[in-house]
N, C-alpha and C positions, 0 to 999 in steps of 0.2 A: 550130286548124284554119284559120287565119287567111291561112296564106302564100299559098296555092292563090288564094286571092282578091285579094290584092294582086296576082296576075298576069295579073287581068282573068276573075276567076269567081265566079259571083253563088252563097253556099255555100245560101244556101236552093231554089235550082233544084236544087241537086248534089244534096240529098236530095230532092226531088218525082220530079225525071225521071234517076231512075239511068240509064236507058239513052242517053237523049239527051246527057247532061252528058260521057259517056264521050268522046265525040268533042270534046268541049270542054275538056275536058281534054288530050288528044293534042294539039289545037292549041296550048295556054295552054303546053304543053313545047315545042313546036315554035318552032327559031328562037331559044331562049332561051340562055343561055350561063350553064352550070351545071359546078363544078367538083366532083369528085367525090377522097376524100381517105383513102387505105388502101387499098390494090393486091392486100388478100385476097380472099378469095373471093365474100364477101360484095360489097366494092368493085367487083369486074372483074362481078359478076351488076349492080351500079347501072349501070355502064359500057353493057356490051349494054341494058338496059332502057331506057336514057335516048336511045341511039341508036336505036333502033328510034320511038321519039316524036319523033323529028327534033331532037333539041335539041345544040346546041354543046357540046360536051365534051372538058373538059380535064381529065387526072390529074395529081392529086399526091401522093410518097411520102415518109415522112424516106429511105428508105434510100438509100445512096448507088448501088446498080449493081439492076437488074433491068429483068425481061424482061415487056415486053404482048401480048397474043393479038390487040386489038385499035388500028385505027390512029388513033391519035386523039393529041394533044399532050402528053406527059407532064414534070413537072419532078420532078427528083430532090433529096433533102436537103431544109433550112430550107424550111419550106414560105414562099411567096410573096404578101407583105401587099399588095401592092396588085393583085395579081391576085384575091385573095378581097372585094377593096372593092371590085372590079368586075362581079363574078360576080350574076347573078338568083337563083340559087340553089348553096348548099354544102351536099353529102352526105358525111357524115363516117360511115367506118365504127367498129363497133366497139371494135377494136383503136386507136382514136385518142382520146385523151385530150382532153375540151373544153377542157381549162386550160391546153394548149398557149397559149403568147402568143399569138400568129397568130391562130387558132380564137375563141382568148375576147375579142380586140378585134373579130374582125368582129360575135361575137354583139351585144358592147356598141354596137357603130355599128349595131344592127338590120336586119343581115344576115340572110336564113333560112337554120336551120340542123338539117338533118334527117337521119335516118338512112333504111335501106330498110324499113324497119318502119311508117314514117310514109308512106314511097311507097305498098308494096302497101295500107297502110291506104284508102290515095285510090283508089284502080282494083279490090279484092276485091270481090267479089258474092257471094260463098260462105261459108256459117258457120263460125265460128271457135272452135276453143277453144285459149284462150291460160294456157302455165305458167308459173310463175317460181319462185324461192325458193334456200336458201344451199344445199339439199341433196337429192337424188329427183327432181329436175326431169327428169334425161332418163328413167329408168329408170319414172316417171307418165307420160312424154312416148310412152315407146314401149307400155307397159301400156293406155294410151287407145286408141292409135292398132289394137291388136290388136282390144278390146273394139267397135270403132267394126265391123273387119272382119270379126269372125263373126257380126255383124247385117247383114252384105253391104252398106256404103257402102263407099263409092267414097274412100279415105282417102289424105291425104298428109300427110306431117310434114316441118318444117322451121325455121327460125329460126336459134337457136343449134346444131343440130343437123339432120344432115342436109340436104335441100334448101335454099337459097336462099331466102329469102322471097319474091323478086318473080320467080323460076323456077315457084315454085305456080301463079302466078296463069294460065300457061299448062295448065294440066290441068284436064280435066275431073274432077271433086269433088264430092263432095258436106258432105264437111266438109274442113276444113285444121285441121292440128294445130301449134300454135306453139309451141317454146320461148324464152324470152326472157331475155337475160342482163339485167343492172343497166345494162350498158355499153348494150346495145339499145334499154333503155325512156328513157333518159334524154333518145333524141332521138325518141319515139313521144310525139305530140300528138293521134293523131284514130284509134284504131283501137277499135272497136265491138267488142267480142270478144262471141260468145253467150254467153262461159261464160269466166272468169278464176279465176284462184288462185295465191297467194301461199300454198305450201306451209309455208315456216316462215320465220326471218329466222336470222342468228348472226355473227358477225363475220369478214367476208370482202371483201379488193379495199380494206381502206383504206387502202393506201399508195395509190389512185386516187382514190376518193371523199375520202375526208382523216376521216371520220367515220364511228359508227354510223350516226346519223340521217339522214346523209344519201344511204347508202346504202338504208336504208331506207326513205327515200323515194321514191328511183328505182324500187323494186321494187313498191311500191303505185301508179304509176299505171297499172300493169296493169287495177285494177278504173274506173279511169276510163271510161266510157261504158260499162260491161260489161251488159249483160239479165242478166248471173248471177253471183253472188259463192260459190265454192265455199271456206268459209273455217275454219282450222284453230283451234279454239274454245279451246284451249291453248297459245297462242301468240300474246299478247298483239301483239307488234311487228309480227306479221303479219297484224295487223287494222285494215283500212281504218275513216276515223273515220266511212263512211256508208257504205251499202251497199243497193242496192234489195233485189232477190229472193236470198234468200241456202239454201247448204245447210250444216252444218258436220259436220268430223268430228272424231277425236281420240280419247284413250284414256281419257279424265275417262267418263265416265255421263253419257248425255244422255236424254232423254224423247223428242225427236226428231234426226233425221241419222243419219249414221253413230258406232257410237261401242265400244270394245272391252272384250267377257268375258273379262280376264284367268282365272279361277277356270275357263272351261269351254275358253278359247283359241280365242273363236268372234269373229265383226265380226257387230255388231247393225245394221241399221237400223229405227228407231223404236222402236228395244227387242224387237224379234223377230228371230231369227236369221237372216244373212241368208248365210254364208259359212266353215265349219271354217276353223282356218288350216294344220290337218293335209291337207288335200284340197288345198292348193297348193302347188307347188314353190317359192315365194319364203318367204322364213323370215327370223324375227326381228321385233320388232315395231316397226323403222322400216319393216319392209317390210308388215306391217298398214296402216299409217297411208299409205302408198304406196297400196295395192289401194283401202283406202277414197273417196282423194284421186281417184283414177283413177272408180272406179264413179257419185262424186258428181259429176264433170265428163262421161261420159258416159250418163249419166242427165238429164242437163239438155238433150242433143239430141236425144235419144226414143231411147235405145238400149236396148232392153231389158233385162231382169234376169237374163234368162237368158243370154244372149249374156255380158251382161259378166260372171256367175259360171264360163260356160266358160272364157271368156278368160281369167279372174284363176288358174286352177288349172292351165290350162297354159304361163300364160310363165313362164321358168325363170330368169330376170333379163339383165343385163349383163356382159361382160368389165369385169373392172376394179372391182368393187362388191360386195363382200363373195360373190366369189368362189371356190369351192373348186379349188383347182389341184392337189393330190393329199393323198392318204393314208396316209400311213407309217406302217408299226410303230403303227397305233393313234391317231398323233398328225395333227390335221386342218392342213392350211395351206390360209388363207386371203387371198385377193390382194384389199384394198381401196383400189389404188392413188389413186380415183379421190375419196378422200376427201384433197381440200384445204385443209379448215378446220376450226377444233375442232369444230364442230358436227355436220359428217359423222364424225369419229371417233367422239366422245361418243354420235351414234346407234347406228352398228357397237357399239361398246362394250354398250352398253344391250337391244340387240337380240341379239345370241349370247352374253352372261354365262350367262343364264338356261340355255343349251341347250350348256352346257361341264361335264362333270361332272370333268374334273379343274384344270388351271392353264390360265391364259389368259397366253398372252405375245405383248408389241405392240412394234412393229418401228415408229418412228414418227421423224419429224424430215425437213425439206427449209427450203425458205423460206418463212416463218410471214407475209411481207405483212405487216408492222406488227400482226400480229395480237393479241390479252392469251391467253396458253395457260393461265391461273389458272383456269377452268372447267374445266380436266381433273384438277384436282389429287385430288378427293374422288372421282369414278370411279376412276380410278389405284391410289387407296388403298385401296376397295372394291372393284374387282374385277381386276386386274393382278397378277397375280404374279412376271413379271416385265418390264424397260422394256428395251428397246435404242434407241438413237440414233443418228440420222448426220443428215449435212449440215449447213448454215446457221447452225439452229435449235433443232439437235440438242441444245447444250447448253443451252437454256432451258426444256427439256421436259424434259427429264433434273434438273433441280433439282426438277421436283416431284415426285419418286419416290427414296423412299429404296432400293430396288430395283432401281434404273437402272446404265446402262451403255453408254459412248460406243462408237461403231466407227467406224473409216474408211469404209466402204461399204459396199454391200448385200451382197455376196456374205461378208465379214463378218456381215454382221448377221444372217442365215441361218444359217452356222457355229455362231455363237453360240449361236441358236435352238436350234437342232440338240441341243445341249450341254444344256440346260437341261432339254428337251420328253423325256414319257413317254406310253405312252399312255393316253388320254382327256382329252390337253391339246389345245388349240387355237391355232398362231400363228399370228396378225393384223398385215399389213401393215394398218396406216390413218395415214398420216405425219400429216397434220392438218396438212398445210405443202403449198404447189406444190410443184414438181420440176424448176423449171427450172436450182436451184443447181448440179446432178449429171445430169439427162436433159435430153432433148430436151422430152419433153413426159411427161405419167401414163401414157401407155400403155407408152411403154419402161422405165418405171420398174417397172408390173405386168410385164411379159415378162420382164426381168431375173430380179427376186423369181421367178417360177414356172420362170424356169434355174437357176436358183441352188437352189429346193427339189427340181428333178427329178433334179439331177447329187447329190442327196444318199442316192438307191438304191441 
């Protein structure tokens, strides 16, 4: 919380006189010559923020050709070493890697180096609940932000998803709902959240991070300064090593928090029923562990019990996320484009096994990100009958299945589907890999998959 003070701001006044310090802040950016690094969306939202505080602003992008909304100095390519040793402040988005050479020598010459997370951290006055985690984060993100609004607050969501972080801070609120990638927290040093959660952890983004652990720990300083730890009590990796006021959920048997009747298929809290999971549209029991994560984060802002059990039975979930795109002859297809990592597959897996009464076949493979796919081996084996493959990665996933079977592309690997599936089977895209080997992004990878099962009427 340090940098803000280096710039001439006393941080124990910032907490006494929130209001007062506001304007000292405005000026402590005014004037200042701040370069700002990733020309996304997030970047071009630092851009307007930072000019509107009067501060000097220059962009920088790698790419070689692109276009700014705003008029301010831009350099294109290699980013620029001694223009970042001269800078008061560097806002690096997202999308940019701190181990860029550039980035990670001005860190090491004790340069500040923050993202927009750490901004709106400095200037929000309105309660937070902040998500993260390898899998469920946006689909918790929007399931809160529902629950927030049939108790009539005044709700916005943003971060990783949806708004802008430092666009919120313009709106009147009464809570702001964050999501937060690994990439985000990494440069978030001072953000209070009323209410945090580290959904789960699993191995994802370490061709960026370079390790588990250290991913992992990016994602836990979500509960840093948090008033509330909403924390997943079977899920070791995703448990901060302190934690003040805490809630937990999970499928284990607890005495208190949330925790799930498999034998009745009901979510307990405190051991008394608190929610059928027949009474909601979301199915499967990652998506239990979703409702519960969601109800214990708004509960910890004073949202009632009722509000949030309406809300929980009428959101019908995500595009993209173990999605049903149609129904054939008997046989269901399911779009879970939007699972990138074994973890998200392994969940989908785990979650519709139970509710498939005849074959389950999975459509899996893109770029696995240095990922180990050795944790799907024994799912695979138990509940797959049978593997298809494409892209990248396709064949390292395809070794752990004697069942398996390579295809060139999606629209193959449908085909194939097709060939296999009778009904009361179930296929499941969930590649457990990104998609940028073969798509643009997960969503044209989902919309493909669901042309590809609809041209098969």
């Amino acid at each position: 919380m340090d940098y803000f003070v280096d710039l001439g701001v006393d941080w124990i006044s910032y907490i006494e006189v929130k209001v007062e310090i506001r304007t000292v802040l405005d000026l402590t950016l005014a004037n200042k010559n701040v370069i700002v690094i990733g020309m996304g969306l997030s970047g071009q939202s630092c851009i307007q923020f930072l000019l509107a505080k009067g501060a000097n602003v220059v962009a920088m992008d790698s790419r070689e050709e692109l276009s700014l909304r705003y008029q301010v100095p831009i350099y294109l390519g290699p980013f620029d070493q001694a223009r970042l040793m001269a800078a008061d402040l560097i806002v690096v988005s997202p999308g940019v890697d701190l181990n860029t050479p550039e980035i990670d020598a001005a860190i090491k010459a004790g340069k500040k180096v923050v993202g927009d997370i750490e901004l709106f951290a400095h200037f929000n006055r309105v309660p937070v609940i902040a998500i993260t985690g390898s899998n469920g984060k946006t689909t918790v993100t929007h399931l809160v932000t529902e629950m927030c609004k049939q108790a009539g607050k005044k709700v916005f969501m943003g971060g990783n998803v949806g708004i802008p972080a430092l666009e919120l801070l313009e709106k009147d609120a009464d809570i702001i709902v964050l999501e937060l990638s690994s990439f985000q927290l990494e440069t978030t040093f001072s953000l209070c959240a009323d209410v945090a959660t580290v959904l789960n952890i699993s191995e994802d983004h370490l061709d960026r991070h370079g390790s588990l652990e250290n991913y992992r720990q990016a994602k836990l300083r979500i509960f840093n300064q948090a008033k509330h730890a909403v924390l997943n009590r079977d899920d070791q990796l995703a448990l901060p090593a302190q934690a003040h006021k805490t809630t937990s959920f999970g499928l284990s048997n607890s005495q208190t928090g949330f925790s799930w009747d498999s034998a009745n298929s009901t979510i307990l809290l405190d051991q008394t029923v608190f929610l059928q999971s027949d009474d909601c549209l979301l199915s499967g029991q990652h998506n239990m562990l979703n409702i519960q994560a969601a109800a214990a984060l708004a509960m910890a802002v004073g949202v009632d019990q009722q509000s949030i059990k309406t809300a929980a039975k009428q959101f019908g979930g995500l595009p993209h996320r173990c999605e049903t795109v149609a129904l054939i002859d008997g046989v269901r297809w399911v779009n879970d484009s939007k699972a990138t990592n074994v973890g998200a597959t392994l969940a989908a897996l785990e979650g519709l096994r139970p509710k498939v009464t005849g074959k389950l076949i999975l459509i899996a493979g893109g770029d696995g990100k240095n990922a180990d796919f050795s944790p799907l081996a024994k799912c695979l084996d138990e509940s797959v009958e049978h593997l298809i493959t494409l892209g990248k990665d396709g064949e390292k996933i395809a070794k752990l299945s004697k069942q398996s079977q390579r295809v060139a592309d999606l629209t193959q690997a449908v085909s194939q589907a097709a060939k296999f599936a009778e009904s009361g089977d179930l296929v499941l895209l969930s590649p457990a890999c990104a998609s940028l080997d073969m798509f643009a992004n997960y969503q044209q990878r989902g919309e493909q998959f669901a042309i590809a099962v609809k041209a098969l009427r």
